[in-house]
N, C-alpha and C positions, 0 to 999 in steps of 0.2 A: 466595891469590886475593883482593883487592881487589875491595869493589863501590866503585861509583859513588858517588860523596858526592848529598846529597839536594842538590836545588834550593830554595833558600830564600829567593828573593828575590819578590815581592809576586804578580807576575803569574803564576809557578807555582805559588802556594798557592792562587790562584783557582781554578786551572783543577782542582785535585786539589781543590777541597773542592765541596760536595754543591751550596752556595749557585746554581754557573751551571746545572749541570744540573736543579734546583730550578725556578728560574728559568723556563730555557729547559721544561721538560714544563707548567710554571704555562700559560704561553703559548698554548703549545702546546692544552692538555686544552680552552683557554676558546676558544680559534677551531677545536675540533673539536665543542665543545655548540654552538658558534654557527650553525657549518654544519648538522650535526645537526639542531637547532630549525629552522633556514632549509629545507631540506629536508622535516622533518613539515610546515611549515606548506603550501609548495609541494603537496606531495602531500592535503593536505587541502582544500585551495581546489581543484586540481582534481577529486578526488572530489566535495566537492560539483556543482563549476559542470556535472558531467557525469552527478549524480544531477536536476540540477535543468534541465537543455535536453535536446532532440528527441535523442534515441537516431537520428535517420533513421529508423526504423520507425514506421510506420503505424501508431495509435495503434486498437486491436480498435473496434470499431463500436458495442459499448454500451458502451464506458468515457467517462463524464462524460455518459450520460442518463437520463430520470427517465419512468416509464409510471405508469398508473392503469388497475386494472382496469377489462375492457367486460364478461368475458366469462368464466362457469368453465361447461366440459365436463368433468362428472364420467364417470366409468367404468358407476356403477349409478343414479347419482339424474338424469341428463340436464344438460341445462343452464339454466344460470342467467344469466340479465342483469343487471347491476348496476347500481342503480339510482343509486348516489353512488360513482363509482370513485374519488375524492378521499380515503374511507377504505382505499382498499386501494391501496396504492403501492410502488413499489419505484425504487430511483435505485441505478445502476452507478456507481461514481464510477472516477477516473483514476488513484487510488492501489492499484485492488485491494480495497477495500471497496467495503462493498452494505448499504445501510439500506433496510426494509420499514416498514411501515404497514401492520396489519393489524387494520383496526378500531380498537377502542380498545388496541389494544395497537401496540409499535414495537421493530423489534429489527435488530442487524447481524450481520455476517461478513464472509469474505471470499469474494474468487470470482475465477475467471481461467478464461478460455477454454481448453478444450480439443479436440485435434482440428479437424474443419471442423465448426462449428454446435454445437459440445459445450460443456456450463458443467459447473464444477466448486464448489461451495462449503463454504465450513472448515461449523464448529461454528457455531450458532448463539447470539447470548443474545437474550434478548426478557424485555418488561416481561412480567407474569403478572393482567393485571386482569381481570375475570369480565366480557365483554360483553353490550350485552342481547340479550334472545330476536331471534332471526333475522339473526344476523351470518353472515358464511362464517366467523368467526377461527377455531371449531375445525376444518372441514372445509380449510381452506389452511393452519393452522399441520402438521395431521395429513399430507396429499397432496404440500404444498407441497417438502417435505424430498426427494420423490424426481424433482423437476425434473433433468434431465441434457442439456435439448439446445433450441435456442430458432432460430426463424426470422424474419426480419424479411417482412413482405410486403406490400405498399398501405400501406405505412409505419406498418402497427403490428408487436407484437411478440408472438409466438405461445410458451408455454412447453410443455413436454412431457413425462413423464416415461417410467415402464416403461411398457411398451403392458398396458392395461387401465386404466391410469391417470386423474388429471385432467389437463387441458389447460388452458393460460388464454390468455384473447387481450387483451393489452393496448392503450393508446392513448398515445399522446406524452402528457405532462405539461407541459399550459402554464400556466405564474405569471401573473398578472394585471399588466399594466405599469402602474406609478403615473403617477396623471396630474401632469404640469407644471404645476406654480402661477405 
């Protein structure tokens, strides 16, 4: 039995040695990272542009506004009118954070509607500074936490929590508009 004598002229050494298919996968592997990279990037830009415009949904009703207490209905001590609601504030914002004003102290979380008229919020932090005599800051840092459900009405904002609770009746928060020089 006779084999076949080898091919040994230029063009079949080529083709048998590792160099074209080397080559050829080199090629290959850099216009598959190309693609690849072109792809994450595509799928990144639109994750962004679509974390960053209107979902179409209607954006909840307190996200991006700011109240100042009028008003605490306690459960035993009655109520209370306040007299500088500018230290007690609170701002919804549109991200799902919630920054307070409560006295001399400031603190956030988070928060997201739940249900029809229900608020939900994380953990809180807040600064810890010793207010003076007759603030509400310990009586709302203490009642405050078991807020769960808020009403809008004559366009202020009513908070609520378990029944025997306190209540608070908030007011829009308006900024002073700088005057034009």
């Amino acid at each position: 039995m006779s084999h076949a004598p080898p091919f040994h002229t230029p063009f079949f050494s080529y083709l048998n040695s590792d160099s074209l298919f080397a080559n050829q996968q080199s090629a290959i592997g850099v216009s598959m990272r190309t693609k690849t990279i072109r792809v994450i990037l595509t799928l990144a830009a639109v994750a962004i542009t679509s974390a960053t415009t209107s979902s179409g949904q209607k954006p909840h009703e307190l996200a991006g506004t700011s109240w100042q207490l009028v008003r605490l209905q306690s459960g035993d001590e009655g109520t209370v009118v306040v007299r500088d609601g500018s230290k007690y504030t609170v701002t919804f914002g549109t991200n799902g954070r919630v920054t307070a004003r409560v006295d001399c102290n400031s603190g956030s979380s988070t928060w997201k509607p739940s249900g029809a008229n229900g608020l939900e919020f994380g953990s809180w932090s807040m600064t810890r500074a010793k207010c003076a005599p007759g603030s509400l800051h310990d009586q709302i840092v203490t009642e405050g936490a078991n807020v769960r459900s808020y009403q809008i009405k004559d366009g202020h904002l009513f908070l609520s929590g378990r029944s025997g609770g306190s209540a608070y009746e908030l007011a829009p928060l308006t900024t002073p508009k700088r005057r034009r020089k």
